[in-house]
PyMOL Python script that loads the backbone (N, CA, C, O; Angstrom):
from pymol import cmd

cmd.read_pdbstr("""\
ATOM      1  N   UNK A   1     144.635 168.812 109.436  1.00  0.00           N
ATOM      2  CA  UNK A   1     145.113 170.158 109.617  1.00  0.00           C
ATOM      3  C   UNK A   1     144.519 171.049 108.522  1.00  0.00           C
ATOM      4  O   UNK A   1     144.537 170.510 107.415  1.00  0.00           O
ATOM      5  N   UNK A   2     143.988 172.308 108.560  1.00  0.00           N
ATOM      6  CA  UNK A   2     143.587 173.367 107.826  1.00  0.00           C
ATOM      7  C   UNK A   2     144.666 174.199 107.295  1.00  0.00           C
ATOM      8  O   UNK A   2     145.499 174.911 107.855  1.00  0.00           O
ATOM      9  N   UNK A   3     144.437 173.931 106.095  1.00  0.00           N
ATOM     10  CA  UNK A   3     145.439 174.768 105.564  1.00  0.00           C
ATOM     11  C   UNK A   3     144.462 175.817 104.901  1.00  0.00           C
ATOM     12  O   UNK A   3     143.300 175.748 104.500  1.00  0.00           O
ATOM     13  N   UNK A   4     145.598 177.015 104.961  1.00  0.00           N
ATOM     14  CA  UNK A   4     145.154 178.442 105.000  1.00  0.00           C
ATOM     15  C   UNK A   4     146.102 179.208 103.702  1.00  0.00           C
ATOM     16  O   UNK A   4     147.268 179.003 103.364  1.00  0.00           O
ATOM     17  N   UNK A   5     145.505 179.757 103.388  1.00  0.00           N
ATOM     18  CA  UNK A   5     145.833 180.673 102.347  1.00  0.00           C
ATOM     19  C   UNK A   5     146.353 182.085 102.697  1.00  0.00           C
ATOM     20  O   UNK A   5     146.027 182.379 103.847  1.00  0.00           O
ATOM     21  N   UNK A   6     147.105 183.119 102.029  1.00  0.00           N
ATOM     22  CA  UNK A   6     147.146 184.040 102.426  1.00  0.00           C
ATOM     23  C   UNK A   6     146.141 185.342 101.913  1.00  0.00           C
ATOM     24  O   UNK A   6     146.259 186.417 102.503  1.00  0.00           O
ATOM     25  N   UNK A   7     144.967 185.176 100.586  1.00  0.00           N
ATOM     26  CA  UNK A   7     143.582 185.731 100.903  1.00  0.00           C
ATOM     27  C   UNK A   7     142.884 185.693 101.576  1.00  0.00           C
ATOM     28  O   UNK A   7     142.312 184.604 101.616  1.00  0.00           O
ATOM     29  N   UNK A   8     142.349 186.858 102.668  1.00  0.00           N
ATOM     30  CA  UNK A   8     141.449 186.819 103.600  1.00  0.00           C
ATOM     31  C   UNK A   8     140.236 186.350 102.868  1.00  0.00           C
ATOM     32  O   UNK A   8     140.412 186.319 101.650  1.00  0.00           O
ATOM     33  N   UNK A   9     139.070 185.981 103.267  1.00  0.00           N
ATOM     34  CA  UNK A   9     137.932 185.575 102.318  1.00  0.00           C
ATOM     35  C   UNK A   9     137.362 187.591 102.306  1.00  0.00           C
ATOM     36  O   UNK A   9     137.549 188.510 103.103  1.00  0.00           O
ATOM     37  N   UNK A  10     136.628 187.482 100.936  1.00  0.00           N
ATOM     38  CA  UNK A  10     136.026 188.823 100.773  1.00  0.00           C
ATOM     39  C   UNK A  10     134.785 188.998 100.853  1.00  0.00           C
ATOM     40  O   UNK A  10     134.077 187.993 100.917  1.00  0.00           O
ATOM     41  N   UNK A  11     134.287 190.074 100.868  1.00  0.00           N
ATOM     42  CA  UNK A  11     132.807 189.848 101.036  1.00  0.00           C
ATOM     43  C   UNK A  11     132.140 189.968  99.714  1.00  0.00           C
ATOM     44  O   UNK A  11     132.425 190.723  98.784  1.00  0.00           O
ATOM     45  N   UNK A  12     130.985 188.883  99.829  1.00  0.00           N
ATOM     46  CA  UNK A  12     130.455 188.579  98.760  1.00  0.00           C
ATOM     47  C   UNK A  12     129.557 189.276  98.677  1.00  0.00           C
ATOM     48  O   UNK A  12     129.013 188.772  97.695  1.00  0.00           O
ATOM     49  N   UNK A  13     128.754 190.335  99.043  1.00  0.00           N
ATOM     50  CA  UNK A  13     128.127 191.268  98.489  1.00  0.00           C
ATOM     51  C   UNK A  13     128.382 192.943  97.934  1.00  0.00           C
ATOM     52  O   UNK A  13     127.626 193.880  97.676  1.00  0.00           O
ATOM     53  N   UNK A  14     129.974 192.718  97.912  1.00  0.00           N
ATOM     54  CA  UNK A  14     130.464 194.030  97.470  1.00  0.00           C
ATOM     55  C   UNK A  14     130.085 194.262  96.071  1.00  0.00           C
ATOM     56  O   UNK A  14     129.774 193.233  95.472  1.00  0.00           O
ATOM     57  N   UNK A  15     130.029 195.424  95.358  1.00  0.00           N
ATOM     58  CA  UNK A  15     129.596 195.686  94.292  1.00  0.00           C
ATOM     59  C   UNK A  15     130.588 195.414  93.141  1.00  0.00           C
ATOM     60  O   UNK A  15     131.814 195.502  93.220  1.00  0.00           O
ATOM     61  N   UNK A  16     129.901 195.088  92.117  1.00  0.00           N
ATOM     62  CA  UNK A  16     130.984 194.394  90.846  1.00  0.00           C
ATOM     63  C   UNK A  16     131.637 195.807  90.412  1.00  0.00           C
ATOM     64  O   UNK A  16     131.224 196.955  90.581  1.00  0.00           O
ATOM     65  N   UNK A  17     132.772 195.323  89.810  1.00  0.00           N
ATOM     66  CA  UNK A  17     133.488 196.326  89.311  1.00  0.00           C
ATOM     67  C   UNK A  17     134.605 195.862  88.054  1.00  0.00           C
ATOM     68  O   UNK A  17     135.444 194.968  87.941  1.00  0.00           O
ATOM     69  N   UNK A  18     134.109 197.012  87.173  1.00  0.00           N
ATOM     70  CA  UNK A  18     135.049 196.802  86.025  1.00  0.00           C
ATOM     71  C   UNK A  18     136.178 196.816  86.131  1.00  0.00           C
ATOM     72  O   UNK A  18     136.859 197.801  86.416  1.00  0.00           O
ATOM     73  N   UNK A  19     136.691 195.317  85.839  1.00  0.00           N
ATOM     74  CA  UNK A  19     138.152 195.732  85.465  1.00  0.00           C
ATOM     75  C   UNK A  19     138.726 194.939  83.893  1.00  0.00           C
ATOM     76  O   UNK A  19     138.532 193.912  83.243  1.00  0.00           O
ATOM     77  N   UNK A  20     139.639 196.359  83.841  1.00  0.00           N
ATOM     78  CA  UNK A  20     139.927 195.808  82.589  1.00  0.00           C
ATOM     79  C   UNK A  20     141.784 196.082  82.335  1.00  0.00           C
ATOM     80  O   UNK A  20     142.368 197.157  82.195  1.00  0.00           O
ATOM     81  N   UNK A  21     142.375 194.624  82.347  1.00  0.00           N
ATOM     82  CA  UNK A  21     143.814 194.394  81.639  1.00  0.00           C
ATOM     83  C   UNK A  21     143.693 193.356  81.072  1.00  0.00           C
ATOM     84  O   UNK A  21     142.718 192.624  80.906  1.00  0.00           O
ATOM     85  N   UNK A  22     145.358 193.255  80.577  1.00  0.00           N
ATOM     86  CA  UNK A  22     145.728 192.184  79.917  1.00  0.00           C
ATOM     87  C   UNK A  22     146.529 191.220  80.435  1.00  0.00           C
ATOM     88  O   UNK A  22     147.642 191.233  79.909  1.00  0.00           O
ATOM     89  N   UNK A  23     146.373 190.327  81.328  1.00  0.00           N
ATOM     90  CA  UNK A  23     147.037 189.332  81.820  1.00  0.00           C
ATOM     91  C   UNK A  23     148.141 188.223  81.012  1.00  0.00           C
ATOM     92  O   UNK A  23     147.351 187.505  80.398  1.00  0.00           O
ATOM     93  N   UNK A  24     149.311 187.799  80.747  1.00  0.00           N
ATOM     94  CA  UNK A  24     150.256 187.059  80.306  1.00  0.00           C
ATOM     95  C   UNK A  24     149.906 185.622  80.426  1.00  0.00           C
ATOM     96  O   UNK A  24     149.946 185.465  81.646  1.00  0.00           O
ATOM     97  N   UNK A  25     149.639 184.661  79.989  1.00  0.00           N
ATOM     98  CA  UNK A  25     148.742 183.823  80.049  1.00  0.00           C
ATOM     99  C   UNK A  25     149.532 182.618  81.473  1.00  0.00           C
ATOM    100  O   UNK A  25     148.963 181.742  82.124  1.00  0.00           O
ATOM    101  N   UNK A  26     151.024 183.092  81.519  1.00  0.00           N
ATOM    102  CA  UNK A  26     151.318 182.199  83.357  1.00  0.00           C
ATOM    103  C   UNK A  26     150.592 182.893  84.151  1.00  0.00           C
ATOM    104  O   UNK A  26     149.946 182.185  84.924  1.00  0.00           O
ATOM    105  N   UNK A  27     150.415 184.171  84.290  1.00  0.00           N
ATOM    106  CA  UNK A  27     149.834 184.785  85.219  1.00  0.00           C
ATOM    107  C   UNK A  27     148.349 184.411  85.125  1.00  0.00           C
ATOM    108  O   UNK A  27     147.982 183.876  86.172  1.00  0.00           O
ATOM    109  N   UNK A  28     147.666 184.487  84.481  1.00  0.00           N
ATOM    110  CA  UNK A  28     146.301 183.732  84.206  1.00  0.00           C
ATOM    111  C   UNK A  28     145.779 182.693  84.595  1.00  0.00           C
ATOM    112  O   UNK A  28     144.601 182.638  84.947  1.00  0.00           O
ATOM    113  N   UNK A  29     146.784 181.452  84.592  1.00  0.00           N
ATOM    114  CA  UNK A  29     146.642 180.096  84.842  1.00  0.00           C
ATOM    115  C   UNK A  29     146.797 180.379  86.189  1.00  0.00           C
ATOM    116  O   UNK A  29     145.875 179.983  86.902  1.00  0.00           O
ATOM    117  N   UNK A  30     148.076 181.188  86.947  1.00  0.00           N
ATOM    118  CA  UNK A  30     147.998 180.924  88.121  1.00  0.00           C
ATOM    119  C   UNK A  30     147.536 181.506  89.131  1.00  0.00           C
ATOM    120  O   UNK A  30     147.754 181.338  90.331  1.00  0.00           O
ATOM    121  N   UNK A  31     146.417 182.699  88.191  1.00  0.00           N
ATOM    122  CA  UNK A  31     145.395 183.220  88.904  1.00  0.00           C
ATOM    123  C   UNK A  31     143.976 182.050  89.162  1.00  0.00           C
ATOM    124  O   UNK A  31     143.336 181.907  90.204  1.00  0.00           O
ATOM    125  N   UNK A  32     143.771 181.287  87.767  1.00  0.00           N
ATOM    126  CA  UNK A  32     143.086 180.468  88.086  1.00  0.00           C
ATOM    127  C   UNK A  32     143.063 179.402  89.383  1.00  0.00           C
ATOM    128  O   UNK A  32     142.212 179.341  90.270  1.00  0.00           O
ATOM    129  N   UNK A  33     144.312 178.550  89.205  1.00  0.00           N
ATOM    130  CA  UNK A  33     144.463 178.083  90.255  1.00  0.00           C
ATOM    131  C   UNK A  33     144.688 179.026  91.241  1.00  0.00           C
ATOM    132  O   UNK A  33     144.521 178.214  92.152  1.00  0.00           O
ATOM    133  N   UNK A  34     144.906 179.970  91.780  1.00  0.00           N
ATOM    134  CA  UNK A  34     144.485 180.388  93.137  1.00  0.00           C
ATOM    135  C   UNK A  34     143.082 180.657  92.986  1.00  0.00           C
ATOM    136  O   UNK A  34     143.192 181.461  93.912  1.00  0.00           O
ATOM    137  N   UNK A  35     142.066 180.722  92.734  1.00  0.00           N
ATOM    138  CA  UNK A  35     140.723 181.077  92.593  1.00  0.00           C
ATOM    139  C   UNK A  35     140.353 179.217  93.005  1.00  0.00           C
ATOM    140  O   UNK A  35     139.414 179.116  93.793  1.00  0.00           O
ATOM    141  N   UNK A  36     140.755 178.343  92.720  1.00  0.00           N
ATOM    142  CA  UNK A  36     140.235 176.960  92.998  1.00  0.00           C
ATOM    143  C   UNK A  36     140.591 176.718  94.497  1.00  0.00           C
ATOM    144  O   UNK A  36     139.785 176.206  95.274  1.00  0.00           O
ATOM    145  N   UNK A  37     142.176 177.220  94.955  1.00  0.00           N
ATOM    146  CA  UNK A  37     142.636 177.436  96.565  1.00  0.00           C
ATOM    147  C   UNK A  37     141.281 178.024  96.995  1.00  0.00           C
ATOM    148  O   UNK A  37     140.367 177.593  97.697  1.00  0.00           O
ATOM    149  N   UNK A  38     141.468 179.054  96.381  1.00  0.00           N
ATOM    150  CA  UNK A  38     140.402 180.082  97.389  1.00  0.00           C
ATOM    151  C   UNK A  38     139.438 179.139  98.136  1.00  0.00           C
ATOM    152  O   UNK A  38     139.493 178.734  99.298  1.00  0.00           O
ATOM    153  N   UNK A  39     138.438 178.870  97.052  1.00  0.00           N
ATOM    154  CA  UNK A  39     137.081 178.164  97.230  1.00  0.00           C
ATOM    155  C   UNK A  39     137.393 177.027  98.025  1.00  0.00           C
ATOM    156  O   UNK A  39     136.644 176.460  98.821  1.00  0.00           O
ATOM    157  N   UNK A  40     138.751 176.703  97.692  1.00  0.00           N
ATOM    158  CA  UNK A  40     138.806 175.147  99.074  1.00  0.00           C
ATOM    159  C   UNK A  40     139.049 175.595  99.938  1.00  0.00           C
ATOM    160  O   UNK A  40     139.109 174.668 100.746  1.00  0.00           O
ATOM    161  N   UNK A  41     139.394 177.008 100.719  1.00  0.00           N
ATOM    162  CA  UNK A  41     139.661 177.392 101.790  1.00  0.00           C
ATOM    163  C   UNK A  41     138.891 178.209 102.809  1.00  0.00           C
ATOM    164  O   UNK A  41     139.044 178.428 104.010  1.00  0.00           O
ATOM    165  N   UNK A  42     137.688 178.712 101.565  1.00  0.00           N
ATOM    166  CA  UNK A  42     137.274 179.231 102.145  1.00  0.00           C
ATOM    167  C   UNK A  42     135.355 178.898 101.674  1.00  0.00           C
ATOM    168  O   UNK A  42     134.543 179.552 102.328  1.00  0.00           O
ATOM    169  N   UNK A  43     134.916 178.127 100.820  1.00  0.00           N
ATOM    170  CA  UNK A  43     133.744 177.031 101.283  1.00  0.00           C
ATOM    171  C   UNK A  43     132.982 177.894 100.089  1.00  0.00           C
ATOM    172  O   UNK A  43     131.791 177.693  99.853  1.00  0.00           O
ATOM    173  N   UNK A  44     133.577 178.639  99.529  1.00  0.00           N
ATOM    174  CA  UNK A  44     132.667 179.688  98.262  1.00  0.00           C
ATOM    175  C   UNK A  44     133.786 180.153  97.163  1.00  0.00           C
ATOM    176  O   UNK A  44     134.975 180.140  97.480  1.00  0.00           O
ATOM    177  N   UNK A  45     133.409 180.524  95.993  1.00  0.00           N
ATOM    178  CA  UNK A  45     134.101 180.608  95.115  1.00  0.00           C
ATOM    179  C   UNK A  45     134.211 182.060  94.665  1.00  0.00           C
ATOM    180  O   UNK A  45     133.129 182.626  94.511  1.00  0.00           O
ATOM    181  N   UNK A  46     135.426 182.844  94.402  1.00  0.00           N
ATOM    182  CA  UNK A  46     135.153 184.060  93.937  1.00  0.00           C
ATOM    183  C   UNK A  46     135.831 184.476  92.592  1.00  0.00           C
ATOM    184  O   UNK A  46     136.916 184.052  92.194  1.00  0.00           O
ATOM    185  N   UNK A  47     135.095 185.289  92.014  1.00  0.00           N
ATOM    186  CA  UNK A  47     135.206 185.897  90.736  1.00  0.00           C
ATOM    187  C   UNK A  47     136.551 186.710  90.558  1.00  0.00           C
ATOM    188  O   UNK A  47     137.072 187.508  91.338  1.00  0.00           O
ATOM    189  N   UNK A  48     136.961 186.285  89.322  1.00  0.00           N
ATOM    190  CA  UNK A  48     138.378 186.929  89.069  1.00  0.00           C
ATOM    191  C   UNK A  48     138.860 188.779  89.414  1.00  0.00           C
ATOM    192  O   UNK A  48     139.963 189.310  89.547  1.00  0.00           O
ATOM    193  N   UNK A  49     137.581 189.279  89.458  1.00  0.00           N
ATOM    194  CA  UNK A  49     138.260 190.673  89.679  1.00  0.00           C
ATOM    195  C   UNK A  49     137.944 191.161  90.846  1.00  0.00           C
ATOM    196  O   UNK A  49     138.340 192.319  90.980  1.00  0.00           O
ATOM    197  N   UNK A  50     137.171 190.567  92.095  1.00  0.00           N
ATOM    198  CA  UNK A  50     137.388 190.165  93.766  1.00  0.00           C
ATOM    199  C   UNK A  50     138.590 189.601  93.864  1.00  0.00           C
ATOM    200  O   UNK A  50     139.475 190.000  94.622  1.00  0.00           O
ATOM    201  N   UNK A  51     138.688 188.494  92.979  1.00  0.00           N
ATOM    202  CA  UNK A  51     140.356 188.085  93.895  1.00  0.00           C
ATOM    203  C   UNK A  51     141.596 189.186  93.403  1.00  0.00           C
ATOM    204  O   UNK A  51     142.546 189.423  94.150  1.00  0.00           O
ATOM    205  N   UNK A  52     141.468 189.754  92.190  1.00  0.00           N
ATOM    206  CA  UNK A  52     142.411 190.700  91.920  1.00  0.00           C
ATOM    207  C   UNK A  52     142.890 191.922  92.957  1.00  0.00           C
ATOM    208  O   UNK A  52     143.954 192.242  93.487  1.00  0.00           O
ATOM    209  N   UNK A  53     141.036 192.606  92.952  1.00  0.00           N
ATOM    210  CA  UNK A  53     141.296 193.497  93.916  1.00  0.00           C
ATOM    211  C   UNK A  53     141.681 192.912  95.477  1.00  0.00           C
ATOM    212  O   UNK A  53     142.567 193.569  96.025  1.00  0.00           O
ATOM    213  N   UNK A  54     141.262 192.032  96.084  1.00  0.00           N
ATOM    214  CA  UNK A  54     142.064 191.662  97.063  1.00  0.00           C
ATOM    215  C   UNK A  54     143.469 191.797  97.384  1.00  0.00           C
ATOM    216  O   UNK A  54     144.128 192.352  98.263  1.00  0.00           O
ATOM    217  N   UNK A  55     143.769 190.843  95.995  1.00  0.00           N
ATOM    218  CA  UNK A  55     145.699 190.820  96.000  1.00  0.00           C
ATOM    219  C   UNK A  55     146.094 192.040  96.058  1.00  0.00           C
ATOM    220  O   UNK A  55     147.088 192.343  96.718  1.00  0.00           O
ATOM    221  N   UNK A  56     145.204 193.153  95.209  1.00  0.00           N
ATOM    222  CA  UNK A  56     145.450 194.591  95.811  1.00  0.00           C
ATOM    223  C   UNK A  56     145.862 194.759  96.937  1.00  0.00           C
ATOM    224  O   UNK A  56     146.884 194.934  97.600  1.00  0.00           O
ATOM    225  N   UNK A  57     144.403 194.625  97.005  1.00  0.00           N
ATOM    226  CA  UNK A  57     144.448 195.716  98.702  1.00  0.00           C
ATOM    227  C   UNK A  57     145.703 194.896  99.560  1.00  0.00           C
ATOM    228  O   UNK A  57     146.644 195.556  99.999  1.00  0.00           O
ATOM    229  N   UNK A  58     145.645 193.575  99.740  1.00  0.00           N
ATOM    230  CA  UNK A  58     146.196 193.167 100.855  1.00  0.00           C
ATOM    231  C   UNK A  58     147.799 193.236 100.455  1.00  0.00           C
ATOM    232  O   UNK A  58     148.642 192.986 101.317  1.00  0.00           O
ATOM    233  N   UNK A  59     148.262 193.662  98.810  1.00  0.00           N
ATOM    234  CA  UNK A  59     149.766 194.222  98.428  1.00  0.00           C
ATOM    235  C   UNK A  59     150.007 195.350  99.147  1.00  0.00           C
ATOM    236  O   UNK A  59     150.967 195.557  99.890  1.00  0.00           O
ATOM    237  N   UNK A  60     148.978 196.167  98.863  1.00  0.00           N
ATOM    238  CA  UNK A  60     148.756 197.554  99.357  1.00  0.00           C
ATOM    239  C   UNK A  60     149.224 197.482 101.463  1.00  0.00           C
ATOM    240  O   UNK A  60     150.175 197.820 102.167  1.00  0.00           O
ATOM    241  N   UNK A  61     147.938 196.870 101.652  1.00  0.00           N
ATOM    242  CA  UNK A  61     148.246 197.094 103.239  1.00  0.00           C
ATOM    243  C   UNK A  61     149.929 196.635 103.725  1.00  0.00           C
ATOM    244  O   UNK A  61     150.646 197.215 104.540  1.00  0.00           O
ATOM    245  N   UNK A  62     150.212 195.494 102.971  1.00  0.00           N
ATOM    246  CA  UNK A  62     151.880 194.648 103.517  1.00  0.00           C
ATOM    247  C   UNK A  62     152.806 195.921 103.378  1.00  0.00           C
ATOM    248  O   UNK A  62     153.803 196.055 104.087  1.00  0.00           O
ATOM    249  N   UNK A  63     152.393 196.923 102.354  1.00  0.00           N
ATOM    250  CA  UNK A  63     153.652 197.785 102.084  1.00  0.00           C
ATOM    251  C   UNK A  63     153.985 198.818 102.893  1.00  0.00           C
ATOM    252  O   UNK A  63     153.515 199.926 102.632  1.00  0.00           O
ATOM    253  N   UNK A  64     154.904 198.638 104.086  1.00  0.00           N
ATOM    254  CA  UNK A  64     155.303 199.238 104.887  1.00  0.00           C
ATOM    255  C   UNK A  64     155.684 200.952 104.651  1.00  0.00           C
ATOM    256  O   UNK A  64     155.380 201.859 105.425  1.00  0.00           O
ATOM    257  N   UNK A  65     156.563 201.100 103.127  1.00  0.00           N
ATOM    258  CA  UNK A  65     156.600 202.387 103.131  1.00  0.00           C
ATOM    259  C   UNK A  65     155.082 203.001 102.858  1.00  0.00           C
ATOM    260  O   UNK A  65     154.524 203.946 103.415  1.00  0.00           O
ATOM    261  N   UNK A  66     154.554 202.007 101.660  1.00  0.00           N
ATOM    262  CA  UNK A  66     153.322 203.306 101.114  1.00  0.00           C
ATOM    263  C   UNK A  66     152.337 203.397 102.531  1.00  0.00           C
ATOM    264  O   UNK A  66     151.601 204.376 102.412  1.00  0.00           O
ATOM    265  N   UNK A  67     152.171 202.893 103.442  1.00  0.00           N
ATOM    266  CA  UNK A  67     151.470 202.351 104.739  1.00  0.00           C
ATOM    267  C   UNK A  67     151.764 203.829 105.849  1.00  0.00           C
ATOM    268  O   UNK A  67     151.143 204.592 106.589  1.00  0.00           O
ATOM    269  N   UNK A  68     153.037 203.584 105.381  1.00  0.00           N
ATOM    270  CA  UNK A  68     154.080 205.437 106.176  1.00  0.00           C
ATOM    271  C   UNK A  68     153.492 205.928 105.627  1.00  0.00           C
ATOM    272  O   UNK A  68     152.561 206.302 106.340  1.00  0.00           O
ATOM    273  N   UNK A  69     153.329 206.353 104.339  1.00  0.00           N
ATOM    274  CA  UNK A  69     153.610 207.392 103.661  1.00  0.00           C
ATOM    275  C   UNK A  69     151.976 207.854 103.877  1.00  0.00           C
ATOM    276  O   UNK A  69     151.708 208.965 104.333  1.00  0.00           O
ATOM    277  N   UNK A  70     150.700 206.670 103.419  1.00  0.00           N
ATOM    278  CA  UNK A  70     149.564 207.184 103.651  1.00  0.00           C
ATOM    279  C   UNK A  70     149.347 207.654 105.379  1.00  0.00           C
ATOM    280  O   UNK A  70     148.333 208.345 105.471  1.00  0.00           O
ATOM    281  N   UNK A  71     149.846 207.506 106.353  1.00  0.00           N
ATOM    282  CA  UNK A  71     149.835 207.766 107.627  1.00  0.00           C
ATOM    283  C   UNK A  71     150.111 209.121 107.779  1.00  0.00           C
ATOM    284  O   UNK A  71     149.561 209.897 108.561  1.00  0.00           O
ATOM    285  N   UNK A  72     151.274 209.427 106.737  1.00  0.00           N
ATOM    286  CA  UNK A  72     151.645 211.035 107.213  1.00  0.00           C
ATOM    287  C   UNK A  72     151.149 211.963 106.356  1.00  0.00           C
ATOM    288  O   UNK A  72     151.476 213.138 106.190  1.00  0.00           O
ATOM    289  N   UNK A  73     150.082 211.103 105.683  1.00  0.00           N
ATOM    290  CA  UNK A  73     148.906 211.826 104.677  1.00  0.00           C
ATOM    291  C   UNK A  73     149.660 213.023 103.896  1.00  0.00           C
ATOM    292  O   UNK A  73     149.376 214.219 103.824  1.00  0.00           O
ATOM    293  N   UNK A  74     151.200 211.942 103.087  1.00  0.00           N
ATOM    294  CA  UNK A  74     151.523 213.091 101.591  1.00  0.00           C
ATOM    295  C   UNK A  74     151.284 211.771 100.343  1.00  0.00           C
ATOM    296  O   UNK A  74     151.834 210.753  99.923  1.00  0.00           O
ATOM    297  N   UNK A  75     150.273 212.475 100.168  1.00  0.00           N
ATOM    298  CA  UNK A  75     150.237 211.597  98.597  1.00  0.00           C
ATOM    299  C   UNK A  75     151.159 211.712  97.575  1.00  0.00           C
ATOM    300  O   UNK A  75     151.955 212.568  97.190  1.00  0.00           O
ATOM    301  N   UNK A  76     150.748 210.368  97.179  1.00  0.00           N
ATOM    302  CA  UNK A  76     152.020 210.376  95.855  1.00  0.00           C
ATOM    303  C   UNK A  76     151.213 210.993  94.733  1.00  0.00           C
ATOM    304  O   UNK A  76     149.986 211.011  94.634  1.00  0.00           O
ATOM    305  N   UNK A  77     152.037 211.451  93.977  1.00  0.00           N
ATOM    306  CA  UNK A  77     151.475 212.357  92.941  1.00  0.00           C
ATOM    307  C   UNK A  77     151.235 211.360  91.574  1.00  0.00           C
ATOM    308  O   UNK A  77     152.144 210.585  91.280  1.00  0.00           O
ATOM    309  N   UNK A  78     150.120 211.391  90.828  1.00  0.00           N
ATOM    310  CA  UNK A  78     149.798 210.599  89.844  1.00  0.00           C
ATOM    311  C   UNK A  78     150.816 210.066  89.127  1.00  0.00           C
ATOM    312  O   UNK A  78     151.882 210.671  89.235  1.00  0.00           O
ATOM    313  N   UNK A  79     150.797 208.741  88.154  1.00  0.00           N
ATOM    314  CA  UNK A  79     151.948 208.482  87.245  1.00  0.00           C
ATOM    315  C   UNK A  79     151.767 209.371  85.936  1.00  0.00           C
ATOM    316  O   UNK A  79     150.734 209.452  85.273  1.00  0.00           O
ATOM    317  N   UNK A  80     152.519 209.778  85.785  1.00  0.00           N
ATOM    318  CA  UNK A  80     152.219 210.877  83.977  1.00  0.00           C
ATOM    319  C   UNK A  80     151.536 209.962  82.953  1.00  0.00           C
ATOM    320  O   UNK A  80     151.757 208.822  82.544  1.00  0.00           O
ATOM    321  N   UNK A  81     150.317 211.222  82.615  1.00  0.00           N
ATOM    322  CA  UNK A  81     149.515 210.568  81.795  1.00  0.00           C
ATOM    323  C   UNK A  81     148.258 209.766  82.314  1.00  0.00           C
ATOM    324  O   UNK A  81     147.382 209.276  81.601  1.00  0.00           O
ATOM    325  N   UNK A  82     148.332 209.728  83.618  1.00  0.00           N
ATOM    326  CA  UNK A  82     147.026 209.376  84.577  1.00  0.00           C
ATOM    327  C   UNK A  82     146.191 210.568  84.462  1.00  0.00           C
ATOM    328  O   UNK A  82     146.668 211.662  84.158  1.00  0.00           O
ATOM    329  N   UNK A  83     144.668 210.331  84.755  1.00  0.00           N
ATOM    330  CA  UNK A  83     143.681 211.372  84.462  1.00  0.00           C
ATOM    331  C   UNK A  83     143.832 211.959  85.414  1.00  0.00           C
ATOM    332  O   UNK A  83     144.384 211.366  86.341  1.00  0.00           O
ATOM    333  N   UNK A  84     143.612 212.702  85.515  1.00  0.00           N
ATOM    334  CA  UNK A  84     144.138 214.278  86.389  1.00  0.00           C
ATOM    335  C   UNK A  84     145.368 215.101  86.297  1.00  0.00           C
ATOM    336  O   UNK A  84     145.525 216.319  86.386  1.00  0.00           O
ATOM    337  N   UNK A  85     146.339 213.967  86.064  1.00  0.00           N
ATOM    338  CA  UNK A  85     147.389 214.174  86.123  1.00  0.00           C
ATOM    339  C   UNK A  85     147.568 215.575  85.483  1.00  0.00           C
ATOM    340  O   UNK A  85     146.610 215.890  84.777  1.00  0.00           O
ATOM    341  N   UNK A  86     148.622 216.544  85.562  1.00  0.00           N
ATOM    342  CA  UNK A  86     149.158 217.617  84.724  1.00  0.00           C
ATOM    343  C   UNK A  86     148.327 218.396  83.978  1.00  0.00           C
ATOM    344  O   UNK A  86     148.319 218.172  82.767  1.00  0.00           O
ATOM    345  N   UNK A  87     147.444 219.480  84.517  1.00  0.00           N
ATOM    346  CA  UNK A  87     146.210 219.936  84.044  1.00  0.00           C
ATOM    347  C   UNK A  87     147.064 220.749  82.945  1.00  0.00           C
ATOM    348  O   UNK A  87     146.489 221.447  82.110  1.00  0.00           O
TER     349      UNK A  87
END
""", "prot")
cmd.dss("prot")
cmd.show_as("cartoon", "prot")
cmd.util.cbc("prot")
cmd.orient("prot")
């Protein structure tokens, strides 16, 4: 039986992108091990800030309100202290 993960596989020629935090070192480890899932599930291995942004996006798409909310196209207004924010 195939067992399946809940990361879609991503595409491997998207362009790299900086990212930069500070991860808590459980969260780290068990980013690692999902990065070893990945590759057994899906036959290639991907780089820590592809699988990040994934868990993004695919947090992003599950979320039913923000999902509304981008549908009825009113954005949420920056968090204070975000660039743009409060000219």
């Amino acid at each position: 039986m195939k067992r399946t993960i809940k990361l879609r596989p991503q595409e491997l020629d998207a362009p790299e992108r900086k990212v930069r935090l500070r991860l808590p070192g459980r969260l780290a480890a068990e980013l690692d091990e999902y990065r070893v899932l990945y590759a057994q599930a899906h036959g290639h291995e991907i780089e820590l800030p592809a699988l990040i942004e994934g868990i993004v996006e695919q947090f992003l798409a599950s979320d039913r309100v923000f999902q509304r909310r981008q549908r009825s196209g009113s954005a949420a207004s920056p968090p204070p202290g975000a660039k743009g924010a409060g000219s």
